[in-house]
C-alpha angles and dihedrals in degrees: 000000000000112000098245087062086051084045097056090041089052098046090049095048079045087061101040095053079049094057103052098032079062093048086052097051079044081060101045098049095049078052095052095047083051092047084054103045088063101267110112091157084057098044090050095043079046092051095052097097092048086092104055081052088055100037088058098041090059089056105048074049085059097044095047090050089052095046078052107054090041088054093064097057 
């Protein structure tokens, strides 16, 4: 596969991984104002998809490091 091809396929899994990882921090801060305003048991049930985003976000990671590392063969 030619680099610029490793290169498009980093860089969208780049933006991806930027996507959710800003949903995620979307999520954290509605929890937090939650967590403030008195309602813990909100701000939790809120956080909860916090960890599908992360969890998505770690593998498009992974993806990106092993498109580069292929890339340098």
């Amino acid at each position: 596969m030619a680099k610029p091809v490793f290169n498009d396929a980093v860089i969208a899994c780049l933006d991806e991984m930027h996507s959710r990882l800003s949903e995620a921090a979307r999520i954290a801060k509605a929890a937090q104002a939650c967590a403030q305003a008195g309602s813990a048991s909100e701000a939790v049930t809120i956080s909860m998809d916090i960890e599908q985003l992360i969890y998505e976000a770690g593998r498009l990671h992974d993806a990106a490091s092993l498109l580069n590392r292929l890339s340098q063969d």
